[in-house]
N, C-alpha and C positions, 0 to 999 in steps of 0.2 A: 442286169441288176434284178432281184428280186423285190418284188411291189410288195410291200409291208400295211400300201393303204388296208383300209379295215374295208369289209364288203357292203356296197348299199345295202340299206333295209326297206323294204315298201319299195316305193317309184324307182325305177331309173333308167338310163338313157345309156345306150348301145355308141358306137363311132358315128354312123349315120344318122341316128336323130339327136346329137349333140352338133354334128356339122350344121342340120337343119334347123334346130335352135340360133344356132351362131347369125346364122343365114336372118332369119326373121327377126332376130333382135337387132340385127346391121340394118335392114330397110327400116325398123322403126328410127333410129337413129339419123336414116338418113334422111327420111319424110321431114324430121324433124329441123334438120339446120337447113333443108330447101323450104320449105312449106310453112313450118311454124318455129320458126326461130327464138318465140319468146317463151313457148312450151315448156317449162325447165323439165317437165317431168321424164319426156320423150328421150331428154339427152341424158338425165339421169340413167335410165332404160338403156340408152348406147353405151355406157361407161364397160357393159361389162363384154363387147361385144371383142374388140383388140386381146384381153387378158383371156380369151375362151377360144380364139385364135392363134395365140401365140401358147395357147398349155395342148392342143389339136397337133401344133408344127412338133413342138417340144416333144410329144411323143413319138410322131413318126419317125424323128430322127431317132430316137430311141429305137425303132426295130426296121427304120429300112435297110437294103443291102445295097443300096446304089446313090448316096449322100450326093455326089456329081449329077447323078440326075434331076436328082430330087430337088435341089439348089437350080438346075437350069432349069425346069419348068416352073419357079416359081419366079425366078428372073424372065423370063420367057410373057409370061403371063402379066408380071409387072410393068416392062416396057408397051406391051401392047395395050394397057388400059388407061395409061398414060394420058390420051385424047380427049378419052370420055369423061376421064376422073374432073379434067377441066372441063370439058362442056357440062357435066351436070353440076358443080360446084360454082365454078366462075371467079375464085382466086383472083384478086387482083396482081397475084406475085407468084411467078413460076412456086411451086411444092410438090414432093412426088408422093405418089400414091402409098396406100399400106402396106402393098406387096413388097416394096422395092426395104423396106423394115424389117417386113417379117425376110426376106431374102437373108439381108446383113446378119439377122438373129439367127439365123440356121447356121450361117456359116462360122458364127460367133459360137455356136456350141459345138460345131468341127472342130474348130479352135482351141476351145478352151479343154475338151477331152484328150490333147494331142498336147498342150501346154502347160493346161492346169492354172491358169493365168486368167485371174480376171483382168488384170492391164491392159492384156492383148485384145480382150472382146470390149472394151470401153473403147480402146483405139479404132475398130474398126467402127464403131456406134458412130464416130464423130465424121465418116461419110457420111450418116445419114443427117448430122447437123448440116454438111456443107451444101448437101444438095436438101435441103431444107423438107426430108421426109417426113411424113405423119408421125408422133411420138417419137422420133429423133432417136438420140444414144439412147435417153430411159429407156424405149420400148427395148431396146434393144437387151440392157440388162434385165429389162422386164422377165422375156424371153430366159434368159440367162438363170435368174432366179426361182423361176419355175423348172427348171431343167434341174439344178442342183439337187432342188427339194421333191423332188417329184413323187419320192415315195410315202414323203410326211406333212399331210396334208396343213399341221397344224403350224409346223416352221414355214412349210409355203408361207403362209398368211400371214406369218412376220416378216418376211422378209421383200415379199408382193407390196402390204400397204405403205411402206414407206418410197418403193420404187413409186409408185403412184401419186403420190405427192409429191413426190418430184418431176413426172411427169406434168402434175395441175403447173407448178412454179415454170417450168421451161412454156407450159402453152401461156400462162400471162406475161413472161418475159419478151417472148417471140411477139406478141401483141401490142406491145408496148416501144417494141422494138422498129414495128413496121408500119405504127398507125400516130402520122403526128397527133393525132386530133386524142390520143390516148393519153386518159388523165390518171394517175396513179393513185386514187385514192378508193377507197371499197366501192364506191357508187361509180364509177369508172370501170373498176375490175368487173362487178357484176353484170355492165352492158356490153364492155367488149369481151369479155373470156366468162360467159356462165360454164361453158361447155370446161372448160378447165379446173375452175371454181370446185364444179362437183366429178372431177376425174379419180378422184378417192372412192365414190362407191361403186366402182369397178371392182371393188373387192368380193363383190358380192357372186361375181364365178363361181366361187369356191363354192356355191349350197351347189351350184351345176356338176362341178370337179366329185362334191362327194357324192353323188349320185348317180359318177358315170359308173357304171362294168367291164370296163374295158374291152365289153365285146363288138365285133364286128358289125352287125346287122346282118340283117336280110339281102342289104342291095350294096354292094363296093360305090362308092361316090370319090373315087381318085379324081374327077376330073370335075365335079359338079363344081366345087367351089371356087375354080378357075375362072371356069365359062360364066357362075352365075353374075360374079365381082362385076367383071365391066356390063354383062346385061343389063343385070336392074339400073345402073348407073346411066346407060344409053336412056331406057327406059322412062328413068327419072329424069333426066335433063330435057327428053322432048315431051312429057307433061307438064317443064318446068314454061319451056318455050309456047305449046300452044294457050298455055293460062297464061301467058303474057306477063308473067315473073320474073 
C-alpha cells in the first residue's frame, strides 16, 4: 500500500526511538500500578503505551516477509514472560501478559487480509477473553483498526477512540466481575478501575503516530522489545520485594 500519511514537520521519531518511547512510557505506567497506584497521572501517561504498540506490530506486519515467524517470536516471547508478568504484578487471578494480545492481533490482521472479515478477527479476540489477556478482543480490534487505517491518520482517530472506550467499559466490567467487594456506582468505579476510567486518553499515540518518519534508525532493535518486556518486569518485581510491597 502506499502511505498517503502527510510528512512530519519539526520533531520526529525514526522506528527505533518510537520503540524506545513505547519502552519508557510502559515503565512509567508500570512504576505506576506497582508503586503508586493512586497517581492517576502516571496511568494516564500508560494509556498510550498498548495503542503505540499495537500501531509498531501493525506496521511490521505491513512489510515483513516471514508473518510465521514474526507471530512465533512474539508467541515465544509471550509464554516466556508469563512468570514475571505475575511476580511483578501479583494478580490475584491467573491473566496473561500483553504479548500473548498483541500475538492474537497480528494473527488477526493475517486473517483479515486473507478474509477481509472483521468477524473472523473479533472471533479470534474472544481467546484473549477466555484466557483473560491484557485488553482482551478490544485490543485486539484495537490492533485491527489501526491496521485498516494506517494510511489516514485522521480516520485512525475515529475509529481508535471508540475501540478505547470500549476497552475502559470491558476493564470495569472484568472488575466488577472478579471483585465481590466491587461497588458499581462512580466512587466504586474510580477506586477499583481508575486505570480503565481514563483508557480513552490513549488516544493521545496519534501526536507520536504523526510524528513518526517511518524511518529505520541508526540501530535495528528487532529484538530489544522482546528481551526488554520481561526484564524491567523482573526488575520491577524484585524492587517491588525488597521494599517489602
Amino acid at each position: 500500500m502506499t502511505d498517503v500519511s502527510p510528512r512530519p514537520q519539526g520533531m520526529s521519531f525514526d522506528s527505533s526511538q518510537m520503540k524506545l518511547l513505547a519502552c519508557a512510557l510502559m515503565v512509567v505506567d508500570h512504576i505506576g500500578i506497582i508503586f503508586f497506584p493512586d497517581v492517576t497521572i502516571l496511568r494516564v501517561i500508560g494509556r498510550t503505551v498498548f495503542p503505540l504498540f499495537a500501531y509498531l506490530i501493525a506496521e511490521g506486519f505491513r512489510h515483513t516477509r516471514d508473518v510465521t515467524g514474526y507471530l512465533g517470536r512474539l508467541s515465544l516471547f509471550a509464554l516466556a514472560s508469563q512468570a514475571v508478568y505475575h511476580f511483578a504484578f501479583r494478580y490475584p487471578f491467573p491473566q496473561g501478559n500483553v504479548l500473548f494480545t498483541l500475538a492474537v492481533g497480528l494473527y488477526g490482521l493475517y486473517v483479515y487480509e486473507k478474509t477481509k472479515s472483521v468477524w473472523s478477527v473479533a472471533f479470534l479476540g474472544m481467546a484473549c477473553e477466555v484466557g483473560h489477556t491484557s485488553y482482551g478482543m478490544p485490543g485486539v480490534l484495537l490492533m485491527l483498526a489501526i491496521h485498516i487505517n494506517f494510511d489516514d491518520i485522521k480516520k485512525m482517530a475515529l475509529w481508535v477512540f471508540p475501540v478505547l472506550v470500549l476497552i475502559s467499559i470491558r476493564g470495569i466490567l472484568w472488575s466488577w466481575a472478579t471483585n465481590p467487594e466491587y461497588e458499581m456506582s462512580w466512587a466504586g468505579i474510580w477506586a477499583h478501575s481508575k486505570a480503565s476510567v481514563v483508557e480513552p486518553f490513549g488516544v493521545a499515540f496519534l501526536f507520536f503516530v504523526a510524528r513518526y518518519n517511518h524511518q529505520l534508525g541508526k540501530h535495528k532493535m528487532k529484538y530489544f522489545f522482546y528481551l526488554f518486556y520481561p526484564v524491567h518486569l523482573g526488575l520491577l518485581g524484585l524492587l517491588r520485594m525488597a521494599l517489602g510491597k
